[in-house]
TIGU-15413 format. One record per atom (N, C-alpha, C, CB): x, y, z. Coordinates in steps of 0.1 Angstrom, whole numbers, plus 5000, padded with zeros to 4 digits. Glycine has a CB too. Example, Ala and Ser with C-alpha at 12.3 -4.5 7.8 and 13.67 -1.06 7.14 Angstrom:
2
513249435078512349555078513249675078511349555090512849785071513749895071512950005079514149945057
END
This chain:
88
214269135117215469215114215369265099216769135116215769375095215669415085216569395078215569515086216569445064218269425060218269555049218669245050219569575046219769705039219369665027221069765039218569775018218269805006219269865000217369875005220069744987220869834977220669964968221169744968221470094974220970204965221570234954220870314972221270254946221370314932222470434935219870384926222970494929223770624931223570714914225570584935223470844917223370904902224470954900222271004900225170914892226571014886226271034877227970974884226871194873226771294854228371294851225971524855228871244848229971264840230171364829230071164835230971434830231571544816232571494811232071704818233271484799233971414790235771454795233371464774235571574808237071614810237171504824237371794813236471444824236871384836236571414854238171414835235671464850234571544859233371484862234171664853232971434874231971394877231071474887232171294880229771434885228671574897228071354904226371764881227771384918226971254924226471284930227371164930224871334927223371354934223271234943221871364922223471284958222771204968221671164968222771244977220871074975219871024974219071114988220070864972217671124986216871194996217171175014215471154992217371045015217771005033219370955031216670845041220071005040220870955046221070985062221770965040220470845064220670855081220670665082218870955092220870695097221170555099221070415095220970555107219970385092219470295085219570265072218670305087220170375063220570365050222370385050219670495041222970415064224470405057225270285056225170475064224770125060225470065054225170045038225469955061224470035033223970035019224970185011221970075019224770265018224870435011226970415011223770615027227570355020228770315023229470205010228570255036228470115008228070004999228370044984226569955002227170174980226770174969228470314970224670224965228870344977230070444971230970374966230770534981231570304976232470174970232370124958232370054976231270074955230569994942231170074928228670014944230370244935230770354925232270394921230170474930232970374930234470424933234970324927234970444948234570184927235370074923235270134907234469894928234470114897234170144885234470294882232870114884234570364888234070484881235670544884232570574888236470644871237770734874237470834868239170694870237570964881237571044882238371154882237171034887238371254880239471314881238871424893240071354866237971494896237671574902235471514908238171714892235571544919233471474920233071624929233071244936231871634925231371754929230071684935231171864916229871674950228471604956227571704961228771514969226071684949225171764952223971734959224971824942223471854968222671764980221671834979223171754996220971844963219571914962218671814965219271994948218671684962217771584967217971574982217971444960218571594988218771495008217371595014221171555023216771565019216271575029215771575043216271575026216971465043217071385055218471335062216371275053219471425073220671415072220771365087221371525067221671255093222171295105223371245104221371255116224071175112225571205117225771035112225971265138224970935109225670845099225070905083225270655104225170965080225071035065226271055064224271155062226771195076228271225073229371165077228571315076229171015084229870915081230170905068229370825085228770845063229070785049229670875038227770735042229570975040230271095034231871105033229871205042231971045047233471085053234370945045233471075075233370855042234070715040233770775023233170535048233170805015233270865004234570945000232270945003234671015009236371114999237571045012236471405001236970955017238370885019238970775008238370805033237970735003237370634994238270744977234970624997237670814974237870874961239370964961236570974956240070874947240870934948241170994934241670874955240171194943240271274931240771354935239271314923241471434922241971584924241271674936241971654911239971704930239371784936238271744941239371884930237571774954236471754961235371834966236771704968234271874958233572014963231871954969233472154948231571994979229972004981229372134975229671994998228072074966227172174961225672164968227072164945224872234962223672194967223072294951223372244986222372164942222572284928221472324929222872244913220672314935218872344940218772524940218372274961220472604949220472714951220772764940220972744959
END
């Protein structure tokens, strides 16, 4: 049996209270208890006022990614909530 690998998460903070959170390259099944894990972790510590999630790193998406997604802005409680992809 395997067990989940704790992931890292990257947040950029701007001094107004603004955060950007580069996903990590996979999210799919096998990484969303961890990826569920490490938002919390992030959410616990971190106040936001607005998070902008950019998905120029994912390259690997399926339907527990946007779970973990889904448990992310149920999770944050910010003003505003935008998906980017800053790659474009």
């Amino acid at each position: 049996m395997s067990h989940p690998v704790a992931l890292r998460l990257d947040i950029q903070r701007a001094g107004d209270g603004n955060a950007v959170l580069k996903l990590p390259a996979r999210m799919e099944i096998q990484d969303a208890q961890a990826l569920i894990e490490a938002f919390r972790k992030l959410l616990a510590r971190e106040k936001m006022k607005a998070l902008q999630v950019d998905f120029a790193q994912v390259v690997s998406f399926d339907s527990a990614g946007a779970a973990s997604l889904l448990e992310l802005m149920r999770g944050a409680k910010v003003s505003y909530f935008n998906f980017a992809n800053s790659s474009l």
